[in-house]
N, C-alpha and C positions, 0 to 999 in steps of 0.2 A: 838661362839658356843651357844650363846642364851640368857644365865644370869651367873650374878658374879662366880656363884658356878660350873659352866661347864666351864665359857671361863675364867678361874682364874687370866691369865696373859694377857686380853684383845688382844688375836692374831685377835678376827675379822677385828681391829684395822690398820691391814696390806691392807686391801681392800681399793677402793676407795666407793665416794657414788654410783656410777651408779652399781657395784658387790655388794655394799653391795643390795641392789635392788632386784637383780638378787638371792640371798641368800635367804632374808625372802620371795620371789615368792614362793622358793622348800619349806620353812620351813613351809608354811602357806598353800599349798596345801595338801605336806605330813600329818599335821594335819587334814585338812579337808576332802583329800579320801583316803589315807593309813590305816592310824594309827586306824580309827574304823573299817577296815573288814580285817585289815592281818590277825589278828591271825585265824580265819575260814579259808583262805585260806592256814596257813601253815598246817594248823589241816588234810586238809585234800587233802594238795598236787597240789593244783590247780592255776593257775594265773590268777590275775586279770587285765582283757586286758579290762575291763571297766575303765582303769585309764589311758590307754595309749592316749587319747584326749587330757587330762588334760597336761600330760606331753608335747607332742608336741606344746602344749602353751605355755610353758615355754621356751622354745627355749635353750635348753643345751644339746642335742647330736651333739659331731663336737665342742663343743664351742671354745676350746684352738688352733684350725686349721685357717690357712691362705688361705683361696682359696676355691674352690665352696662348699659350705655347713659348711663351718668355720663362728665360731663366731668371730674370731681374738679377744679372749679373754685370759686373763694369766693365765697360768697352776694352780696357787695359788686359783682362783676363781674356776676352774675346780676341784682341790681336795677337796674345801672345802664342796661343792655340792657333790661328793660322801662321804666325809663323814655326813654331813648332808640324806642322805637318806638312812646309813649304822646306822645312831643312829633310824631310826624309825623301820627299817626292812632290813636287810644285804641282803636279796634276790631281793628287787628292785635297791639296790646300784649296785651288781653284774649282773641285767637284764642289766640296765644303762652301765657297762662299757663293756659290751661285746659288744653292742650294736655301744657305741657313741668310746671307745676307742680301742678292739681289731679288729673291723672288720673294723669301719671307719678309724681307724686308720690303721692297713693295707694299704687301697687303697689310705688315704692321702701319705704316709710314699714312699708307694711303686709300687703306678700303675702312669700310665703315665698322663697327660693331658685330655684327651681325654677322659680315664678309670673316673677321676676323676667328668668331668663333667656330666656324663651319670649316676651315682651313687652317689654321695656324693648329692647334693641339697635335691634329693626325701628320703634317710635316715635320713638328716637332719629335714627334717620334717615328721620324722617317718610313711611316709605313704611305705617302703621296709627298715623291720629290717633283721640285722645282726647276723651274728655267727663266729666263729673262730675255725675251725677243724684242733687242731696240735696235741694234745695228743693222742695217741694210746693205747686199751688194753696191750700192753706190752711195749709200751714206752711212759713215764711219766716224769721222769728225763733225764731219759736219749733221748729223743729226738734229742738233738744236731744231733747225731752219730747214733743213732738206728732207727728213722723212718723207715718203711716198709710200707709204702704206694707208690704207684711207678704213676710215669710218665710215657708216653709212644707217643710221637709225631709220629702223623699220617698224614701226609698231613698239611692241613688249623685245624687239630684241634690234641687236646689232648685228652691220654685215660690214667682214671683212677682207679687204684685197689687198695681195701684197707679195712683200719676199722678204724673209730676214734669211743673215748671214751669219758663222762664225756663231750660232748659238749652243753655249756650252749644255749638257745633260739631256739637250732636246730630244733625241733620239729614243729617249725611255721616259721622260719628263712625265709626269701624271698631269700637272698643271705646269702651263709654260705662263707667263706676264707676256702679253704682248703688246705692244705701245705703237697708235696708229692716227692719225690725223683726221679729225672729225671732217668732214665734206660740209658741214655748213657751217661750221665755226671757225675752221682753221685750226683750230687748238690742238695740244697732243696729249688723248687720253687711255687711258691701261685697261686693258683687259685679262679676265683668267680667260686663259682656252683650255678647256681639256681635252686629255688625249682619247684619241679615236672621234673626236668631232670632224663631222662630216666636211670636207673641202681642206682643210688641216692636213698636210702631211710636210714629212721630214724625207731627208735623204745625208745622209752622212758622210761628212768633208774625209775622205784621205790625203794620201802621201803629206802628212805634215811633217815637220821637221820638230815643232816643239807640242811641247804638251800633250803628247801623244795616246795617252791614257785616258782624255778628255777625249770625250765623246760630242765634239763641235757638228750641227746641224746646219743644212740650209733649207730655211723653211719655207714652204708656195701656203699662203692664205688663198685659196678660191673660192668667193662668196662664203667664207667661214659664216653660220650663223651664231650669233652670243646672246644670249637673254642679257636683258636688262639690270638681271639682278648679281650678272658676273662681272659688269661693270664697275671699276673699283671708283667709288664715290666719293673720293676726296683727291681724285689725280684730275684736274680738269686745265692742266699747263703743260709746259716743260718743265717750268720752275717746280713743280711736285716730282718730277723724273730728277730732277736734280736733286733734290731733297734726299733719294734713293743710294744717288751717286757719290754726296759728299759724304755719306756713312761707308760705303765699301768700297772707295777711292782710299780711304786709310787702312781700310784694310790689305790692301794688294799693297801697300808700302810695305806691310808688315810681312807679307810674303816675299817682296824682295830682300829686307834681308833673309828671311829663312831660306831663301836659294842660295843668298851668297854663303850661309854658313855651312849649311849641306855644305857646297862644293871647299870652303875653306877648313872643315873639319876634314875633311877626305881628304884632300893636299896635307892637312898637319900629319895625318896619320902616315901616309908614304913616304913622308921624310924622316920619321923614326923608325920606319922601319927599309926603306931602299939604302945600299949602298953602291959606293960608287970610289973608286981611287984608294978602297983601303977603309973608309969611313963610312959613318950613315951622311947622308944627304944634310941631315936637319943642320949638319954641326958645321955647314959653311955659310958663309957671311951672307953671299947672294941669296939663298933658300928662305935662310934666317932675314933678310927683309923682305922678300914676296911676303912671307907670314904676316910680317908686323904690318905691311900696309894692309892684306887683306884683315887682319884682324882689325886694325882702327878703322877701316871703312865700314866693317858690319859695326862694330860698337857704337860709333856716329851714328849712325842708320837709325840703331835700335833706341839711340838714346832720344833720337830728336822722334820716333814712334812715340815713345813712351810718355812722353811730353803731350804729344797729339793727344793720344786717351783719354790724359789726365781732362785736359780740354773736352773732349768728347764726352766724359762723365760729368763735367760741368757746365755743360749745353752751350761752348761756348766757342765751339770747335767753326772754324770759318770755310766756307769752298776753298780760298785759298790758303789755308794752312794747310788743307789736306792734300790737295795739288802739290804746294811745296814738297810734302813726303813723297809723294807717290814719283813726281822728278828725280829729286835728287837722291832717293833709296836706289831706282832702278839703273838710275846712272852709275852707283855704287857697286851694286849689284853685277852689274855689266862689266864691271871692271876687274870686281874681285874673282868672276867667275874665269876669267880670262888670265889671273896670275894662277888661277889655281891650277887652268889646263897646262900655261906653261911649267909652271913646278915640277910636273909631271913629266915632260916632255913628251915624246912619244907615247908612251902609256896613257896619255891624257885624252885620247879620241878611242879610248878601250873601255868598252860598255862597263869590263870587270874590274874596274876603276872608278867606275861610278862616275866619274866628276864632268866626262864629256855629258851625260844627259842632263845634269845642272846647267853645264854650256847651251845646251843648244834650249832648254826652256827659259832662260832666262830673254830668250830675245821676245818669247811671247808675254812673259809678263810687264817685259819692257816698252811693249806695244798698247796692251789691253788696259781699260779703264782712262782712256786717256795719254798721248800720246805724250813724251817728254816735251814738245814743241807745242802743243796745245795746252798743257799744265804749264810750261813757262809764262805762255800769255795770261792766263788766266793772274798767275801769281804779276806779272808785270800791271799788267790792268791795276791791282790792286794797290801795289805800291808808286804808279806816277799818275793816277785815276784817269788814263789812256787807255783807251782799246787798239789794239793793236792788231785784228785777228781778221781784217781786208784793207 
């Protein structure tokens, strides 16, 4: 995580040298073209797509994938990179995983060979980004069961009606995933849409409060038409949509702590250098424990991620272990972002402070991928083999 006072229990430590490589690439970018123009761009809602070169340099969308457009790199380096891009700005974390892990992920998870190679190599090198259309204006948790967006097989192709909500990158997306309910089967199966297909349009969410750099769509399916052969061939359930989920449900763990540490390095830094009565800040008792909890709530975080990974590289990673992260990080998350604004006191809702836009993204990531109340049940389910979720 950088220095003694972030990576406290040296987890970088778990990397080899060629990932650790790959780490200070994104940490030494993100400084050099993030980190001086995000905050104008969250100020005022806009993405910065003058970064997207940079990134495609770096070669980490796809990374954790086996086969065209995979880095065949381990999930542990894959999370540690989004949190590393979650401690400088959660909105490029969340551009990144919609990108390299819900939509690539998708067609690695669940399109066929063929699907695979026509798509995965050219996102991999970011020259056709991603989106992932599953959420619905009125189905959010409930998706499993409630989707209303329908399928409708026509011949050599599909038709599709609907609305999706809250879709991140949609807006510019070249290929969005859209997940839709077949009309004679009941089932929920994926499709690519590309962009400028006819009936297909977007319109883009304002006045949000988080994640404001994220360019969230709400999108009208009208009679969209879809060949046959954009049909991703091995999604034919939820339980494949899930498949999707329990990979990059561990990852938004890992971007909660990188929110909370963004905002608890920014709090460290203010208190060695604000004073106040004659002293800096840092050097009273009070200041000096907001630190120490925010720091053991990100180290917890990061330890029990790093754990996950390990699992994740060893296929052994469960829906609910990853629920458990993606709960209790963001819970974490939410908290530390909250000692950090107080630290600060007033200055804490000051853009040029940095630490209120950690504040106020944090509630979206505390939202997205699963709600802390819906990841509880899931993890409860698991450990009293009750469902608990009507």
């Amino acid at each position: 995580m950088g220095a003694p006072t972030t990576d406290f229990y040296g987890l970088e430590g778990h990397l080899d040298d060629d990932e650790r490589e790959v780490l200070l690439g994104m940490r030494e970018f993100l400084a050099r073209e993030v980190a001086p123009i995000i905050t104008d761009h969250w100020v005022h809602a806009t993405f910065p797509f003058e970064i997207i070169p940079g990134l495609a340099a770096l070669g980490t969308a796809g990374l954790a994938f086996d086969g065209p457009g995979g880095g065949k790199r381990r999930f542990l380096l894959d999370g540690m990179l989004a949190m590393e891009m979650a401690r400088v700005d959660p909105s490029i974390a969340t551009f990144h995983g919609v990108h390299s892990g819900l939509a690539m992920g998708s067609i690695q998870l669940c399109g066929s060979d063929e699907q695979k190679e026509r798509w995965l190599p050219a996102m991999a090198r970011w020259e056709k980004i991603g989106a992932f259309g599953l959420t619905e204006p009125d189905a959010g948790s409930g998706a499993a069961g409630g989707l209303t967006t329908t399928a409708t097989r026509d011949g050599d192709e599909w038709v599709l009606d609907g609305e999706k909500k809250w879709i991140g990158n949609a807006t510019f997306a070249d290929l969005t995933i859209i997940w839709a309910r077949d009309t004679t089967s009941d089932e929920v199966l994926g499709f690519v849409v590309e962009k400028d297909t006819p009936g297909f349009s977007t319109e883009a969410i304002g006045d949000k409060i988080a994640l404001r750099v994220v360019q969230n769509a709400h999108i009208t399916l009208d009679g969209v038409r879809v060949p046959e052969a954009n049909r991703l061939q091995h999604a034919n359930s939820f339980d494949d949509t899930g498949r999707v989920l329990l990979m990059t449900r561990a990852g938004v763990a890992w971007m909660a702590v990188g929110c909370a540490l963004g905002a608890y390095e920014h709090a460290l830094a203010y208190a060695t250098e604000r004073e106040q009565f004659g002293q800096k800040i840092g050097g009273f008792q009070l200041i000096q424990d907001l630190l120490v909890q925010m720091l053991g709530n990100t180290t917890a975080s990061a330890a029990l991620c790093v754990q996950l990974s390990h699992l994740q590289d060893a296929g052994k990673a469960t829906d609910a272990q990853a629920s458990l992260a993606k709960a209790f990080c963001t819970v974490r998350m939410r908290e530390t972002v909250g000692y950090a604004r107080e630290l600060l006191g007033g200055n804490g809702i000051l853009l040029d402070h940095q630490v209120g836009r950690f504040v106020a993204d944090a509630e979206a990531i505390y939202s997205y991928e699963g709600t802390r109340e819906i990841n509880t049940l899931i993890v409860g389910r698991e450990i009293t083999g009750i469902g608990a979720f009507v």
